[in-house]
C-alpha distance (Angstrom), angle and dihedral (degrees) to the residues before:
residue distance angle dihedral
X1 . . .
X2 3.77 . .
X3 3.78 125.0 .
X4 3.42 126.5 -112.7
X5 3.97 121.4 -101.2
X6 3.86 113.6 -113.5
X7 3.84 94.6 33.3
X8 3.70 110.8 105.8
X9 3.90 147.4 71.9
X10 3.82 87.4 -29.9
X11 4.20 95.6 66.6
X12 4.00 84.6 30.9
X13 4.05 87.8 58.6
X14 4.00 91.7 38.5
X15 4.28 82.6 60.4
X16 3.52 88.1 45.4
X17 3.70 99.7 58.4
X18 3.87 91.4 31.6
X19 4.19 82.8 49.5
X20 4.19 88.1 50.4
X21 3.62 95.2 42.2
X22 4.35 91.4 53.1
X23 3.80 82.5 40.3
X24 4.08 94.4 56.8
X25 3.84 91.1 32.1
X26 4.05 84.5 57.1
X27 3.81 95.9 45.9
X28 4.00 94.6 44.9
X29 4.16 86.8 50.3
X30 3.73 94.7 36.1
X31 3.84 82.7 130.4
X32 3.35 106.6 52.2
X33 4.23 129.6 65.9
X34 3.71 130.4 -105.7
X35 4.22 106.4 -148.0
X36 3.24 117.7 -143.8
X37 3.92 98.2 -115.4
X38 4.03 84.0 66.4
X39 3.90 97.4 39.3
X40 3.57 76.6 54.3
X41 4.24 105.5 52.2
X42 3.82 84.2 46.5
X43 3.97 98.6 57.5
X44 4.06 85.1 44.2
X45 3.47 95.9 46.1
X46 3.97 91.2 52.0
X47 3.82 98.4 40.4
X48 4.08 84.9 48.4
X49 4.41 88.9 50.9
X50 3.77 89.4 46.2
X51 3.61 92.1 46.2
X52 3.83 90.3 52.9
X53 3.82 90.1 42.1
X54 4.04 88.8 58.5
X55 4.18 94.7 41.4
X56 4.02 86.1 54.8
X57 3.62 95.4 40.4
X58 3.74 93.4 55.5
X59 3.86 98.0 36.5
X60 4.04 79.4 50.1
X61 4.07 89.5 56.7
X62 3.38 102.0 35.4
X63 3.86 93.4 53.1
X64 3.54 98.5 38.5
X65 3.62 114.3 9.6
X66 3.78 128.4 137.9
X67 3.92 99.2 -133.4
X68 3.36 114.8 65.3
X69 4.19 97.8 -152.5
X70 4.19 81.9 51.3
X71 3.96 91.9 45.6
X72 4.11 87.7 49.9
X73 3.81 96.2 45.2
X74 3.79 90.6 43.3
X75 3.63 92.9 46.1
X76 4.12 92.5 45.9
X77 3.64 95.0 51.2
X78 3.79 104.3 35.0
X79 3.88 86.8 87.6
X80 4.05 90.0 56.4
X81 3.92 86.6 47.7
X82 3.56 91.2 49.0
X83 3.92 98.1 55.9
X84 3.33 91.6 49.6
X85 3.42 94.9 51.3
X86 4.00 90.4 48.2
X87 3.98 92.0 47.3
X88 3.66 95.8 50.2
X89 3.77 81.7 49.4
X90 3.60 95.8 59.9
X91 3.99 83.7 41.3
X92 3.47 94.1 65.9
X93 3.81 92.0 47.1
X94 3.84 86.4 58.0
């Protein structure tokens, strides 16, 4: 099966840098404490931008895409990927 456009050493270099930048933040506040509550709003806030990133990818593929088994499975799951993205939305509201 084909792989889907937009996955690939670009994202892997975007989690690289966002990995380096967490890894200097930690080292330059190595002193201080990270409560819960905002340990918290960070791992939502991430899950909710990679859940956004996968809902564009494959509504991206399965309108456009250049294989057509890709474009179909894209297209047929997009509205699975899509409710979960809107009910961790309302989640996070919670």
């Amino acid at each position: 099966m084909g792989r889907l456009r937009g996955v690939g050493s670009g994202r892997q270099e975007g989690r690289d840098a966002d990995r380096d930048k967490l890894l200097l933040a930690e080292s330059a506040n190595a002193d201080k404490k990270v409560s819960a509550d905002d340990l918290t709003k960070h791992y939502h806030s991430k899950q909710g931008d990679t859940r956004e990133d996968v809902v564009d990818l494959f509504k991206r593929d399965g309108d456009e895409g250049d294989n057509a088994d890709l474009t179909t499975w894209a297209a047929k799951d997009r509205t699975a990927l899509e409710h979960d993205l809107m009910t961790s939305m309302n989640v996070d509201r919670e």
